[in-house]
FIGU-656328 format. One record per residue (C-alpha): residue number from 1; x, y, z. Coordinates in nm, 4 decimals, decimal comma, always signed. Layout:
N
<vose num="NUM" px="X" py="Y" pz="Z"/>
...
***
This chain:
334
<vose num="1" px="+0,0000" py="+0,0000" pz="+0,0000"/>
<vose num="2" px="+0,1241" py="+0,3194" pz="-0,0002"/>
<vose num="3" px="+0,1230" py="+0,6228" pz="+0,2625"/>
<vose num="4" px="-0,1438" py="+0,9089" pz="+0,3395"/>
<vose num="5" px="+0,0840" py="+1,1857" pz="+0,2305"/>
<vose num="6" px="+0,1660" py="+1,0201" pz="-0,1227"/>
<vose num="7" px="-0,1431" py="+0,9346" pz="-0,1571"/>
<vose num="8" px="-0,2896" py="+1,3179" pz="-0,1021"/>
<vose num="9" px="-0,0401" py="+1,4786" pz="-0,3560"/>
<vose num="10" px="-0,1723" py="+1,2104" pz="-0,6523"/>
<vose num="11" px="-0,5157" py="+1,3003" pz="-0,5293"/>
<vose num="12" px="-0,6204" py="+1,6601" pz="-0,7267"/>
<vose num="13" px="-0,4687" py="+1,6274" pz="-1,0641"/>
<vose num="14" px="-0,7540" py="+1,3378" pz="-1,1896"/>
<vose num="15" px="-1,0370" py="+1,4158" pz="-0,9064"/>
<vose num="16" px="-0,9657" py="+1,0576" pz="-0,7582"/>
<vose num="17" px="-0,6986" py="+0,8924" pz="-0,6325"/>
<vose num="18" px="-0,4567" py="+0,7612" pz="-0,8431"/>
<vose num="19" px="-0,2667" py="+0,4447" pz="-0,6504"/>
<vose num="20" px="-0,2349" py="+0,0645" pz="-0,7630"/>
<vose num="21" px="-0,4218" py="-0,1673" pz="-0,5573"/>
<vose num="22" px="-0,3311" py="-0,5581" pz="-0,4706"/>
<vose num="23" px="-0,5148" py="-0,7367" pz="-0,7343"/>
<vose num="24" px="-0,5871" py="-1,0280" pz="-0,5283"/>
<vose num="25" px="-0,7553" py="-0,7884" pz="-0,2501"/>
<vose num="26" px="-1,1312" py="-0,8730" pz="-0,2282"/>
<vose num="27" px="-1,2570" py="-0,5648" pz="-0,2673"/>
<vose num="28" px="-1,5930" py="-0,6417" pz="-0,1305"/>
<vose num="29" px="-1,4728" py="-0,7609" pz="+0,2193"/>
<vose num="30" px="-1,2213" py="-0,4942" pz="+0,2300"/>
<vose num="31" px="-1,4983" py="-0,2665" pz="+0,1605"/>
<vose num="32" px="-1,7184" py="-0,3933" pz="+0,4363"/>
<vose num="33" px="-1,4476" py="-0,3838" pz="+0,6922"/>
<vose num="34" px="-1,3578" py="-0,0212" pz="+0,6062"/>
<vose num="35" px="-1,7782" py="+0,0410" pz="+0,6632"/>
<vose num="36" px="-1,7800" py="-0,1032" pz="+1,0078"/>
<vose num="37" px="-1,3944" py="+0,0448" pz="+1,1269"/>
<vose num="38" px="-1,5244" py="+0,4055" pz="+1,0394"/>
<vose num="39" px="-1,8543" py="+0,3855" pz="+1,0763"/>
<vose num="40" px="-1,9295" py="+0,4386" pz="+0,7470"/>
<vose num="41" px="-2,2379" py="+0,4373" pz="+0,5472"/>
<vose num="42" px="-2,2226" py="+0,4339" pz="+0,1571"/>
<vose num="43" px="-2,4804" py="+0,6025" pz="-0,0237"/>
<vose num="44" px="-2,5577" py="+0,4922" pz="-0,4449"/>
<vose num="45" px="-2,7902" py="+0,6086" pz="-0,6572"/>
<vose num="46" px="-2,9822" py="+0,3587" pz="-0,8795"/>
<vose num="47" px="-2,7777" py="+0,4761" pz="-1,1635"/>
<vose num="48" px="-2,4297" py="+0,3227" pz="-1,0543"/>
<vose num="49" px="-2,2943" py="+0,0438" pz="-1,1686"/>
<vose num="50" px="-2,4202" py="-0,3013" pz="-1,0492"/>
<vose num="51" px="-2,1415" py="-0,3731" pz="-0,8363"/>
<vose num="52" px="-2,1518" py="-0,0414" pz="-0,6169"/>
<vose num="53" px="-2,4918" py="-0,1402" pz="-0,5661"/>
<vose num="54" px="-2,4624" py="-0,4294" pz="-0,4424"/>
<vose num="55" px="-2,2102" py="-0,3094" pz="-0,1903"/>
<vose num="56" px="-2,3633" py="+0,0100" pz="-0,0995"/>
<vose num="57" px="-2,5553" py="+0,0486" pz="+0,2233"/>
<vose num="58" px="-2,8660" py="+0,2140" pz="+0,0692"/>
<vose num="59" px="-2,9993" py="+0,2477" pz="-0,2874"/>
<vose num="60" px="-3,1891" py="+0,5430" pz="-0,3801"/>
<vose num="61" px="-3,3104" py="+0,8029" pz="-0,6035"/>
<vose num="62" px="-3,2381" py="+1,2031" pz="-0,5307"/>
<vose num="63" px="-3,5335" py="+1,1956" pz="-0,2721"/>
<vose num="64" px="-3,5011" py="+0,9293" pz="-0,0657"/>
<vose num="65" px="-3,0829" py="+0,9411" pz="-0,0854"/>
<vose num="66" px="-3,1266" py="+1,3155" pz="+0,0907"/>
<vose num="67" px="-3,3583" py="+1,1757" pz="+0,3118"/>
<vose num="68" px="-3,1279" py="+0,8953" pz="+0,3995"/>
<vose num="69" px="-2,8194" py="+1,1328" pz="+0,4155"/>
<vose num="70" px="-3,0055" py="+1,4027" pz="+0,6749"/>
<vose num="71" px="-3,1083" py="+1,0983" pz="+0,9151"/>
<vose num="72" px="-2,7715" py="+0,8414" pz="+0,9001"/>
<vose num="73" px="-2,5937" py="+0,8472" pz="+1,1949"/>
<vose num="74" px="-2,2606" py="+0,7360" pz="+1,0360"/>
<vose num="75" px="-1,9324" py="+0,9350" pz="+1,1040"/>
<vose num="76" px="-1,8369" py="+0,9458" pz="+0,7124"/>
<vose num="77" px="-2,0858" py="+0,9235" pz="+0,4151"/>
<vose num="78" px="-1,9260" py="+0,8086" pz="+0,1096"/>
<vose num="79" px="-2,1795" py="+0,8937" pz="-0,1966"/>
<vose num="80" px="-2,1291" py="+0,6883" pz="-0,4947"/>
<vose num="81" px="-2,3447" py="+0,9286" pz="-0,6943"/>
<vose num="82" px="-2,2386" py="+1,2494" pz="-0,8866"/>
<vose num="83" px="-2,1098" py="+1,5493" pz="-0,6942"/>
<vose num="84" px="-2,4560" py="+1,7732" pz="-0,6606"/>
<vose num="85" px="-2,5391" py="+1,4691" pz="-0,4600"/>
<vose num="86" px="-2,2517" py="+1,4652" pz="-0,2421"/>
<vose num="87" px="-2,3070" py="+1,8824" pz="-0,2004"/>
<vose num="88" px="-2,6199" py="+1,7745" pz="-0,0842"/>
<vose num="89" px="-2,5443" py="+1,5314" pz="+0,1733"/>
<vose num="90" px="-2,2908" py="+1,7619" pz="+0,2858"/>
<vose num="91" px="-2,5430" py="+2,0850" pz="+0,3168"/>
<vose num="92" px="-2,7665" py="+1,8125" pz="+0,6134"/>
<vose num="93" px="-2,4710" py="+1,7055" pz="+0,7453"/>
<vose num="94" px="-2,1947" py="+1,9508" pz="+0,8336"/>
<vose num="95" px="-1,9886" py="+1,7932" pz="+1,0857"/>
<vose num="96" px="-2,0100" py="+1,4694" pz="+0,9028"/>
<vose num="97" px="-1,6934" py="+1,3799" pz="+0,6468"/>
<vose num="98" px="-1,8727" py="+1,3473" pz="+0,3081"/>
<vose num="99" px="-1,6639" py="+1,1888" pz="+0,0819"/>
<vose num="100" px="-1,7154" py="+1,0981" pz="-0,3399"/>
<vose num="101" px="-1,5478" py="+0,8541" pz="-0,5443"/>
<vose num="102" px="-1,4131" py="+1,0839" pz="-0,8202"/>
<vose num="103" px="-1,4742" py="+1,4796" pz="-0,7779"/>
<vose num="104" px="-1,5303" py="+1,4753" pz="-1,1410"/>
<vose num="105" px="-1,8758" py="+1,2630" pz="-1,1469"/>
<vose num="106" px="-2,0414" py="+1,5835" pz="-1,2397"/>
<vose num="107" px="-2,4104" py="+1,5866" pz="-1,4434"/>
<vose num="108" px="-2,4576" py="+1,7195" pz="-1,7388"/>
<vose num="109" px="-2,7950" py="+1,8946" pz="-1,6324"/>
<vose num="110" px="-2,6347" py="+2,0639" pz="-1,3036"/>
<vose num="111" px="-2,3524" py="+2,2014" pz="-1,5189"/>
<vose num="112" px="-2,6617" py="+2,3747" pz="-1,7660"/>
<vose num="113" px="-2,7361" py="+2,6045" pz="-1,4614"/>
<vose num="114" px="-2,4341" py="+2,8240" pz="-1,3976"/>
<vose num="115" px="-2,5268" py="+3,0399" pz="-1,0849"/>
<vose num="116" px="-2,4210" py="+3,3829" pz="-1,1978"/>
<vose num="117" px="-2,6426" py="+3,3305" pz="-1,5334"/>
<vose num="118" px="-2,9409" py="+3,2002" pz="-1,3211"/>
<vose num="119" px="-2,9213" py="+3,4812" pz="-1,1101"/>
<vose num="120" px="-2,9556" py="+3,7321" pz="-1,3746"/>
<vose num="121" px="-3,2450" py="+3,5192" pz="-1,5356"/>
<vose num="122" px="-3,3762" py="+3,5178" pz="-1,1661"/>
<vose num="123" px="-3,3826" py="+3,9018" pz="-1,0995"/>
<vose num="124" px="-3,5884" py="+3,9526" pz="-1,4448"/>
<vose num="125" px="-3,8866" py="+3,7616" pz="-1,3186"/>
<vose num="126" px="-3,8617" py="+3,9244" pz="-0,9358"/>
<vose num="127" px="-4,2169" py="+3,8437" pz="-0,8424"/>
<vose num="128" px="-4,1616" py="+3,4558" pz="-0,8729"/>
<vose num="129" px="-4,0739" py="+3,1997" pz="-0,6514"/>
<vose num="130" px="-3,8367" py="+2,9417" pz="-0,7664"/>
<vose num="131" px="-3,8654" py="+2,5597" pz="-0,7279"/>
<vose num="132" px="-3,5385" py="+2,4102" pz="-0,8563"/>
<vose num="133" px="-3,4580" py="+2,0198" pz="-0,9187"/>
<vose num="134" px="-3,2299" py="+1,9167" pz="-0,7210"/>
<vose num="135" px="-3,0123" py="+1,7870" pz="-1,0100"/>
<vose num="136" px="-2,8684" py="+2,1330" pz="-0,9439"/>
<vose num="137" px="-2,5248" py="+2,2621" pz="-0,7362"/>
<vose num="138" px="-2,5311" py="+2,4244" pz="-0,4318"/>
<vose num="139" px="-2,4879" py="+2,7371" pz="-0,6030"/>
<vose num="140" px="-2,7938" py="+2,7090" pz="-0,7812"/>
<vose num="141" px="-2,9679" py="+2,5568" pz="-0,4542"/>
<vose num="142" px="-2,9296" py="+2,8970" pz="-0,2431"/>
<vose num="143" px="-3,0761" py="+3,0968" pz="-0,5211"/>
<vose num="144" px="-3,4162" py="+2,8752" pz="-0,5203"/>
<vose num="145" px="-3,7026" py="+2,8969" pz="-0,2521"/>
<vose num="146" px="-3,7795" py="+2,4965" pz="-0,2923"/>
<vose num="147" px="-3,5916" py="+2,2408" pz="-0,3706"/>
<vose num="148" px="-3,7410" py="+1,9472" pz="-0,5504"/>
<vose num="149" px="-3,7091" py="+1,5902" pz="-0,7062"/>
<vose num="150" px="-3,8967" py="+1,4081" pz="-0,9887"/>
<vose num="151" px="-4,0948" py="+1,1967" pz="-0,7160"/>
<vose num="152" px="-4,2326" py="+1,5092" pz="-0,5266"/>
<vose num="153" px="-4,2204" py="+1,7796" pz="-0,7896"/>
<vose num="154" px="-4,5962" py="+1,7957" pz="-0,8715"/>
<vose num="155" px="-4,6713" py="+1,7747" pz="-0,4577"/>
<vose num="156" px="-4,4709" py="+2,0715" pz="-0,4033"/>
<vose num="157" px="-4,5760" py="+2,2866" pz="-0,7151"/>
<vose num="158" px="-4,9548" py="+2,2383" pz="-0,6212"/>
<vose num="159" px="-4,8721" py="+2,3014" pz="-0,2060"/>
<vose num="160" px="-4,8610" py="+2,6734" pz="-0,3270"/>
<vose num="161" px="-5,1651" py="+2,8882" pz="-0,4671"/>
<vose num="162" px="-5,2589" py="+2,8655" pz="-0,7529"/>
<vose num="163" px="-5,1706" py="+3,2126" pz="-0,8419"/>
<vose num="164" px="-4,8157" py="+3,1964" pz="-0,7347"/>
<vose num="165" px="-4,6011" py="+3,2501" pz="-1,0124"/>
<vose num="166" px="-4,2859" py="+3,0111" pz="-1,0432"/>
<vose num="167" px="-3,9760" py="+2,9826" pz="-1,2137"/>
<vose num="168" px="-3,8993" py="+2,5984" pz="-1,2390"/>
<vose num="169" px="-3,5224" py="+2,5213" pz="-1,2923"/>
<vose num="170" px="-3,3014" py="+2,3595" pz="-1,4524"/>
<vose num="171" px="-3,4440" py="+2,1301" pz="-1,6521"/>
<vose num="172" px="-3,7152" py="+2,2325" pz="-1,9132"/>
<vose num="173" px="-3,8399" py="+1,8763" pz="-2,0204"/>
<vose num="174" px="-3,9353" py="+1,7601" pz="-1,6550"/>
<vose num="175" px="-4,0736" py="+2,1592" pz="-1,6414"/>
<vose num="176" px="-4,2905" py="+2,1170" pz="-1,9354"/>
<vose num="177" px="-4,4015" py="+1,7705" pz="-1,7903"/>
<vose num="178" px="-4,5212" py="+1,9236" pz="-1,4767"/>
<vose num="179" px="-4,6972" py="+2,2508" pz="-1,6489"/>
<vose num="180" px="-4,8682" py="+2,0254" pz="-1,8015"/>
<vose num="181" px="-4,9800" py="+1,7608" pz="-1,5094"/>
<vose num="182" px="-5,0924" py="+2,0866" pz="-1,2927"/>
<vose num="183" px="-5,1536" py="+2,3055" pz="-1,5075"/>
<vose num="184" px="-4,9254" py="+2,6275" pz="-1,4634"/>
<vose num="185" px="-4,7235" py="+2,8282" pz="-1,6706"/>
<vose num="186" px="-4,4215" py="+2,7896" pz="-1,4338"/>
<vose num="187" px="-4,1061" py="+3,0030" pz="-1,6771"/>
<vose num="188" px="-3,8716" py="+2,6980" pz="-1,7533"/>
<vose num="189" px="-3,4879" py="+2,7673" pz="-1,7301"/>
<vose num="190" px="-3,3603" py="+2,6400" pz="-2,0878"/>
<vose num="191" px="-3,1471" py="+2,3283" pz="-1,9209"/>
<vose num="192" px="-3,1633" py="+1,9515" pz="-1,9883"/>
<vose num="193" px="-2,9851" py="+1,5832" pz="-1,8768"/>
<vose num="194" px="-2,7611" py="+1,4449" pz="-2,1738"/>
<vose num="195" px="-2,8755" py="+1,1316" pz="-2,1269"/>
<vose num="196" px="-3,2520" py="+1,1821" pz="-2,1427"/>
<vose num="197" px="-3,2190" py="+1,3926" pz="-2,4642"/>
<vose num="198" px="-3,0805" py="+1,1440" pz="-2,6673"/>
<vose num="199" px="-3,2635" py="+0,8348" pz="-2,6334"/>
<vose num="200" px="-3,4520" py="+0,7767" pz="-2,9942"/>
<vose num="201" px="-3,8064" py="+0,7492" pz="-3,0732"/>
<vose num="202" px="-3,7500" py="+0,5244" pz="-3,3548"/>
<vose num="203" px="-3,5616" py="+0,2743" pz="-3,2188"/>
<vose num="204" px="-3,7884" py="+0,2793" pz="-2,9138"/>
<vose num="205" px="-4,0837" py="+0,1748" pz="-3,1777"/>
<vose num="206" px="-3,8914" py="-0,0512" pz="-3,3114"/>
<vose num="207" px="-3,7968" py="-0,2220" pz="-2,9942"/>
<vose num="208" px="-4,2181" py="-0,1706" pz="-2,9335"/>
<vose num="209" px="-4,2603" py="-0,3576" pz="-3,2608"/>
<vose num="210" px="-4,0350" py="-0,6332" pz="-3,1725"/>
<vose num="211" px="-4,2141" py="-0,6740" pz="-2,8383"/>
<vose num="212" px="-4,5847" py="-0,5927" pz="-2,8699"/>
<vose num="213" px="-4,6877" py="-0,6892" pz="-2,5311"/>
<vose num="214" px="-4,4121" py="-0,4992" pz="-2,3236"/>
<vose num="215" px="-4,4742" py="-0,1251" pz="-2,1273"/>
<vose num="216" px="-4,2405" py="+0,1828" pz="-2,2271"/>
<vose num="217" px="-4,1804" py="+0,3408" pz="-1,8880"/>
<vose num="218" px="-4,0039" py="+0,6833" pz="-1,8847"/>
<vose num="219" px="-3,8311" py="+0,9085" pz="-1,6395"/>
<vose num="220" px="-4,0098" py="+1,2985" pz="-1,6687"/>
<vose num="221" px="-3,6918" py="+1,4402" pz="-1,7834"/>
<vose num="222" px="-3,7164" py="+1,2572" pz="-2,1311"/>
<vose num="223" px="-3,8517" py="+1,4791" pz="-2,4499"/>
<vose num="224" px="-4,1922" py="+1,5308" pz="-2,5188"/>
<vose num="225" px="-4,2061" py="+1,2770" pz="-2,8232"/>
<vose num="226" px="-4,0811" py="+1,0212" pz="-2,5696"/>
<vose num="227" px="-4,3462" py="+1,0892" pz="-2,2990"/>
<vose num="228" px="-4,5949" py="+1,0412" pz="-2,5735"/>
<vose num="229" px="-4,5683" py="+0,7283" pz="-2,6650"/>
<vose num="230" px="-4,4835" py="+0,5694" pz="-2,2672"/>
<vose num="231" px="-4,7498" py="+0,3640" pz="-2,0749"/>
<vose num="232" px="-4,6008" py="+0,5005" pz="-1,7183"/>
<vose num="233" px="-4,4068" py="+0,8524" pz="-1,6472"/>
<vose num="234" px="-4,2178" py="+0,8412" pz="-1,3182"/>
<vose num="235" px="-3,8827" py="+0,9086" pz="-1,1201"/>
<vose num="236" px="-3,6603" py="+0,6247" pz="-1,0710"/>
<vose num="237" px="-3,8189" py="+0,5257" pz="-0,7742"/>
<vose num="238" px="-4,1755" py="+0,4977" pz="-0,9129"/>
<vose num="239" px="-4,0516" py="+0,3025" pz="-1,2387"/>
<vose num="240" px="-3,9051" py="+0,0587" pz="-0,9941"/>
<vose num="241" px="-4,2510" py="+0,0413" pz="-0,8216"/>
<vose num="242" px="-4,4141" py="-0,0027" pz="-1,1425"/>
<vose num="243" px="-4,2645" py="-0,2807" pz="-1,2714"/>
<vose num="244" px="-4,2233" py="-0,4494" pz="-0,9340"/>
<vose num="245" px="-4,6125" py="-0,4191" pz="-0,9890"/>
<vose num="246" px="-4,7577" py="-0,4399" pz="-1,3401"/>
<vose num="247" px="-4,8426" py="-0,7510" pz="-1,4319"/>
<vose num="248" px="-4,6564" py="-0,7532" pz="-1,7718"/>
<vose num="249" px="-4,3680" py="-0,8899" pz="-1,8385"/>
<vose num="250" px="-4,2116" py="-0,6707" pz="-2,1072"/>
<vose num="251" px="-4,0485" py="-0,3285" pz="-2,0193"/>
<vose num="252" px="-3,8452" py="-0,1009" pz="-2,2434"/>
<vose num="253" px="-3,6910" py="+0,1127" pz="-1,9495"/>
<vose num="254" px="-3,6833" py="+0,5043" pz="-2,0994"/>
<vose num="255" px="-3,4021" py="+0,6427" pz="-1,8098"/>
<vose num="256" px="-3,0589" py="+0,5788" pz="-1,7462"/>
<vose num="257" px="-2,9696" py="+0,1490" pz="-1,7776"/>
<vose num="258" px="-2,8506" py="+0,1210" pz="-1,3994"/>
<vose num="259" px="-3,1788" py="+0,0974" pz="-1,2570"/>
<vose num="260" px="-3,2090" py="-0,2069" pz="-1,4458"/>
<vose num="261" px="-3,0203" py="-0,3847" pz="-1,2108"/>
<vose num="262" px="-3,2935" py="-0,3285" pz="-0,9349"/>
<vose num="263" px="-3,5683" py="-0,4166" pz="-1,1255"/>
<vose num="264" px="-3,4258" py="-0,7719" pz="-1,2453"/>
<vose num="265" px="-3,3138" py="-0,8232" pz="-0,9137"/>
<vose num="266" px="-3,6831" py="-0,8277" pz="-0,7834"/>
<vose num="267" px="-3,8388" py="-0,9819" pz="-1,1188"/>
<vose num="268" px="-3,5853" py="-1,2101" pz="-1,1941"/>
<vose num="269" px="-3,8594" py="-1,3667" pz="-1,4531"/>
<vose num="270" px="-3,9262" py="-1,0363" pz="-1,6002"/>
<vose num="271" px="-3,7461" py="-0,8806" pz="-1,9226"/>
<vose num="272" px="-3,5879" py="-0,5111" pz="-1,8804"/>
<vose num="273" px="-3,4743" py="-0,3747" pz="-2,2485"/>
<vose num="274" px="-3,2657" py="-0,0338" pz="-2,2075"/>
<vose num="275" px="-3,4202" py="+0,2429" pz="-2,4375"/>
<vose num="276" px="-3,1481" py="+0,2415" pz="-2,7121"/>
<vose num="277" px="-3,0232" py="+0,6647" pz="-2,7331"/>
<vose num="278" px="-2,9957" py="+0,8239" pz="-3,1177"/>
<vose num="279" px="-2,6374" py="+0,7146" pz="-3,1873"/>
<vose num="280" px="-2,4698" py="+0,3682" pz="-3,2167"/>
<vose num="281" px="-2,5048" py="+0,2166" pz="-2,8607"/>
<vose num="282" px="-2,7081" py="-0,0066" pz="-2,7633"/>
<vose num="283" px="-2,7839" py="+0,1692" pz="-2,4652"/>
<vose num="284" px="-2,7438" py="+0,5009" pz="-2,2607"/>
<vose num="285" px="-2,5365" py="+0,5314" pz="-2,0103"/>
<vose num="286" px="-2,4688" py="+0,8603" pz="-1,7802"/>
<vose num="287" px="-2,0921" py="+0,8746" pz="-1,8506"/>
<vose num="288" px="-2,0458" py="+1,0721" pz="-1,5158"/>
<vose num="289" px="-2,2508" py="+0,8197" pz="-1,2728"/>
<vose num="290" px="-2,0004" py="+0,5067" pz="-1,4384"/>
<vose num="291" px="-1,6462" py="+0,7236" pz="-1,2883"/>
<vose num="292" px="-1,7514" py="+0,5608" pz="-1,0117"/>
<vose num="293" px="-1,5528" py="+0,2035" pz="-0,9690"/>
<vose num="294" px="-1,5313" py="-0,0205" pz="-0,6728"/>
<vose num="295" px="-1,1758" py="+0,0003" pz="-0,6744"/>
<vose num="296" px="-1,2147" py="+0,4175" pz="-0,6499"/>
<vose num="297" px="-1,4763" py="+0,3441" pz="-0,3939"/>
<vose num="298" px="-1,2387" py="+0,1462" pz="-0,1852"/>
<vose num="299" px="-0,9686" py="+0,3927" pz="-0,2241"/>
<vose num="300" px="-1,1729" py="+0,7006" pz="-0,1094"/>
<vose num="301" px="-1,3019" py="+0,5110" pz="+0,1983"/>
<vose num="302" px="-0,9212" py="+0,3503" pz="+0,2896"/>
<vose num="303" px="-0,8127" py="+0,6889" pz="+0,2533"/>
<vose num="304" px="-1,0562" py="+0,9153" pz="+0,3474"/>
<vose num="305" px="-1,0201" py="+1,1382" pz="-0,0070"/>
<vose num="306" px="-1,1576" py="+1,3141" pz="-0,2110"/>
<vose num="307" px="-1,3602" py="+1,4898" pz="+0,0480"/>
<vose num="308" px="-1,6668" py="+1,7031" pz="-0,0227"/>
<vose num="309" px="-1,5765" py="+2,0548" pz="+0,1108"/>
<vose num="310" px="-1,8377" py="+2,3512" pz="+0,1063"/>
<vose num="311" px="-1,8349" py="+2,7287" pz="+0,1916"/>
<vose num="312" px="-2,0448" py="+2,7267" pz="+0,5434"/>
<vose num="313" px="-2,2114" py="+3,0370" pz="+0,4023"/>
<vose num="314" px="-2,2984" py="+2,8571" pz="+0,0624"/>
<vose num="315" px="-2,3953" py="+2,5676" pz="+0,2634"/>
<vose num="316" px="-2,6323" py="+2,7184" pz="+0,5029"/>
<vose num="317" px="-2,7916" py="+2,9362" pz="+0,1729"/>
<vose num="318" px="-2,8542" py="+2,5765" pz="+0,0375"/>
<vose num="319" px="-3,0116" py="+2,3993" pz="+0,3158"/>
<vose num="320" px="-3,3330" py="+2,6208" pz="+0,3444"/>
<vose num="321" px="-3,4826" py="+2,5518" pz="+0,0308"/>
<vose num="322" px="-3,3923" py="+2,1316" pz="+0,0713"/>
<vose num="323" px="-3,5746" py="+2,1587" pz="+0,4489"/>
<vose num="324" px="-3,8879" py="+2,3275" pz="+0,2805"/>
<vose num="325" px="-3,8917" py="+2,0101" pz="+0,0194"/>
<vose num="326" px="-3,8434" py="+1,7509" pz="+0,3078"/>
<vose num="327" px="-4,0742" py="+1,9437" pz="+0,5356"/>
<vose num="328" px="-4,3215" py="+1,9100" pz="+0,2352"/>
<vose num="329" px="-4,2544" py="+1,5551" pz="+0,1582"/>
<vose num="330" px="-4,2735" py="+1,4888" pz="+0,5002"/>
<vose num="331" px="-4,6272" py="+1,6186" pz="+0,5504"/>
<vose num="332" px="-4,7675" py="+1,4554" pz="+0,2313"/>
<vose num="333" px="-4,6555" py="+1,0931" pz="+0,3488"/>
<vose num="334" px="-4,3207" py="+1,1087" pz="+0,1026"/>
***
């Protein structure tokens, strides 16, 4: 192995650390030992790799992984997720070490919100409130009034009057979803996930034709043309419920492949086909969710790096709006 010091000055230049492991370590055991040595919890979104889910403490989508991260009563929470997730974890839990796998497990639809733009674009509509996706940085977070996720979204938008004007941020598709389900005219900040863009509506017929009995279930933040044509809309969460429930069979999964690992793990006689994107893969996969490796996972928790670090000002900005949307999901039973 190699020392603390070496390892902290290969740390910065790649976002993770760069050091050779044993290859005849069992990662998995040395993972769990690390977990129970420094009282650890790890923390994975539905969209990481098999592997880091199987390991991971709790599996989750944005909702229920803030939830999770505001109640643990670990001593260091190690997100595999993307880095607005680890901000968030961080904002609930201040005097808790919050470490990620690789600082540079960004998302594509955070990075389409740049605070200082949004704050301009925020000052022009002064009389609105501002409900903001969590899929956001904490920069963006302490500009909003609400925080939300795709599974309590349409709870929060109708908790207000209906007369309350709203500027919904950052993504527009999962905004033009939810102007639609309760009828505002929220203003829609022009941002969008890579990965939901690109998935194609032709090949998802196709796929449709080659399996006539199976469901097209889609995550909100898909186009409009997508939406369309699916049999169920819902966050991660709720297309796991979904096909843990339906009776069919067939599923063409519209949202990023990882969550197929879930759902085949609790319908092992069911078939999951990953909506194929517009390009030559076969399916579409968030290329900032798969930095994340076991072997960085191991490395962050035997080392304690990289670790999430926030301004406290920035950090107490962020938290109000994320206690209003788990105050809110809270009192509706979320």
């Amino acid at each position: 192995m190699i020392d603390i010091n070496t390892a902290k000055s290969n740390l910065f230049s790649s976002g993770f650390l760069n050091v050779d492991i044993d290859p005849t370590l069992d990662l998995f055991e040395e993972i769990k030992m690390l977990k129970k040595k420094k009282n650890a919890i790890i923390l994975a979104h539905y969209y990481q790799d098999a592997e880091i889910q199987d390991i991971a403490d709790f599996i989750g989508d944005s909702l229920a992984l803030a939830q999770k991260a505001e109640q643990t009563n670990a001593d260091i929470i190690v997100f595999a997720g993307v880095h607005f997730m680890a901000e968030t974890a961080k904002i609930l839990n201040p005097t808790k070490k919050v470490l990620l796998p690789d600082l540079n497990a960004g998302c594509s639809l955070s990075d389409s919100a740049p605070p200082e733009l949004f704050k301009l674009f925020k000052y022009k509509h002064p009389d609105h409130l501002v409900i903001t996706y969590i899929n956001c940085s904490a920069g963006i977070k302490a500009l909003s009034d609400i925080i939300c996720t795709s599974s309590n979204a349409e709870i929060i938008i109708n908790s207000l009057p209906k007369d309350q004007k709203i500027i919904f941020a950052p993504d527009k598709n999962l905004g033009a979803y939810l102007n639609k389900k309760t009828g505002r005219s929220m203003v829609l900040w022009n941002g969008a996930c890579m990965v939901h863009e690109i998935f194609s509506l032709e090949k998802i017929l196709k796929l449709k034709i080659r399996y006539p009995n199976s469901k097209v279930i889609s995550h909100p933040e898909c186009e409009e043309n997508i939406l369309s044509i699916s049999d169920f809309i819902g966050s991660t969460s709720e297309l796991l419920k979904f096909s843990n429930q339906n009776d069919s069979t067939e599923f063409i999964v519209v949202t990023e492949p990882g969550i197929l690992h879930q759902m085949q793990i609790n319908n092992p006689n069911k078939l999951f086909i990953p909506a194929p994107p517009n390009n030559s893969c076969a399916c579409n996969n968030c290329p900032h969710m798969k930095l994340n490796t076991l072997e960085k996972l191991y490395l962050c928790m035997e080392y304690e790096l990289p670790e999430l670090i926030l301004d406290e000002k920035l950090r107490i900005a962020s938290k109000v709006p994320i206690d209003r949307m788990l105050k809110i999901s809270k009192e509706n039973g979320l």
